[in-house]
N, CA and C atoms as a LAMMPS dump frame, in Angstrom:
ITEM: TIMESTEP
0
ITEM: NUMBER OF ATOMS
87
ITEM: BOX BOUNDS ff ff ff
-5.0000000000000000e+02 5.0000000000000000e+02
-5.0000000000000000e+02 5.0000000000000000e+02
-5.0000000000000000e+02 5.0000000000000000e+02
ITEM: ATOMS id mol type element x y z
1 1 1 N 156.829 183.921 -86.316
2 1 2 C 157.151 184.096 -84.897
3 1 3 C 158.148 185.201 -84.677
4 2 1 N 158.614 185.274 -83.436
5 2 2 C 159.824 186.087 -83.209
6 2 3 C 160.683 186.226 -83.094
7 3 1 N 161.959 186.721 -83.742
8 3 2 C 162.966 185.907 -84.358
9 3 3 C 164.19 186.53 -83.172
10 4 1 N 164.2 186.291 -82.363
11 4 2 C 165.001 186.774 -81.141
12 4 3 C 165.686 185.733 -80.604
13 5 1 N 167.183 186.272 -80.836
14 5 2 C 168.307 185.086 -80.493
15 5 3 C 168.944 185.063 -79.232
16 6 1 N 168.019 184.885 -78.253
17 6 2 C 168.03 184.676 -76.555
18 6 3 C 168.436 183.335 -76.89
19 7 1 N 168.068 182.725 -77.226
20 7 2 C 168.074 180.842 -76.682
21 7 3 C 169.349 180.079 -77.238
22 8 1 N 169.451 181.037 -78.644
23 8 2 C 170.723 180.283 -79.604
24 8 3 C 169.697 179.579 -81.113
25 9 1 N 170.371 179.107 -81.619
26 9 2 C 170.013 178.214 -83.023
27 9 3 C 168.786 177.715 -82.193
28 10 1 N 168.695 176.91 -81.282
29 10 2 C 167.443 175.786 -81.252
30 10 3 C 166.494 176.454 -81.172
31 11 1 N 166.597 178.145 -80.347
32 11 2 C 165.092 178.412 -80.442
33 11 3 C 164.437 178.955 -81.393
34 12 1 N 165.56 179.642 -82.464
35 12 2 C 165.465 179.862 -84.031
36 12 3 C 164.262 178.66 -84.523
37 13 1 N 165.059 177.362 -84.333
38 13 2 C 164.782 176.106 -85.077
39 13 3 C 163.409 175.713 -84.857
40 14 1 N 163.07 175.702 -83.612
41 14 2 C 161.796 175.799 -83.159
42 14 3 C 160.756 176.72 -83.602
43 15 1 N 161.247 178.268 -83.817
44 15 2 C 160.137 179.064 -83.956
45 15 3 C 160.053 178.737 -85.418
46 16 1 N 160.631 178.317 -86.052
47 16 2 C 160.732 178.371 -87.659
48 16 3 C 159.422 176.981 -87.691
49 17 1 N 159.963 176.134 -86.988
50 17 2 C 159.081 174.557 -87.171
51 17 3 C 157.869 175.463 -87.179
52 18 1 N 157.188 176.245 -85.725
53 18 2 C 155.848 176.509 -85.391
54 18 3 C 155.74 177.268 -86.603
55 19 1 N 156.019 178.153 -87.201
56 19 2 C 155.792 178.983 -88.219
57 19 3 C 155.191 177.993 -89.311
58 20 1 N 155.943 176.85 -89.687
59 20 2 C 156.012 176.62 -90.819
60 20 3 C 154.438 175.287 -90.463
61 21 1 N 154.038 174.732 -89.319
62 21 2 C 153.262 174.224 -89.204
63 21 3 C 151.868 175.461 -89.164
64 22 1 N 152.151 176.306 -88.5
65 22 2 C 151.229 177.496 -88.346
66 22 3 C 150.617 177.644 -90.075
67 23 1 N 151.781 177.754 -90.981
68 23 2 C 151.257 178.009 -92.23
69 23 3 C 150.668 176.83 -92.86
70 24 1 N 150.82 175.032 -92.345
71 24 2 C 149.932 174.557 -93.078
72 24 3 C 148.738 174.166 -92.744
73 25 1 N 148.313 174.86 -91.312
74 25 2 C 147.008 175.094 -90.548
75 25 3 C 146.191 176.335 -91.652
76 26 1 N 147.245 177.162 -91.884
77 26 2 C 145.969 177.993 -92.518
78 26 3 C 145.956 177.479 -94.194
79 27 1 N 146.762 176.783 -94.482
80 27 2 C 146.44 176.282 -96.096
81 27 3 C 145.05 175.577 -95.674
82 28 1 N 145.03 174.635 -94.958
83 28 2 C 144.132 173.152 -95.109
84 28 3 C 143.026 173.964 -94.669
85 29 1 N 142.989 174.987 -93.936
86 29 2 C 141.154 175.966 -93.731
87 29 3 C 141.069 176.823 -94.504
């Protein structure tokens, strides 16, 4: 994602979660 610190830590924390779910969408296909 995009790592732009508008929001603070949480929206870090968030884009990191989607990232890291994003990557086990493309393991399991």
């Amino acid at each position: 994602g995009k790592r732009r610190m508008v929001g603070g830590q949480e929206d870090m924390i968030v884009d990191v979660a989607l990232d890291l779910l994003a990557a086990r969408k493309e393991q399991r296909s």
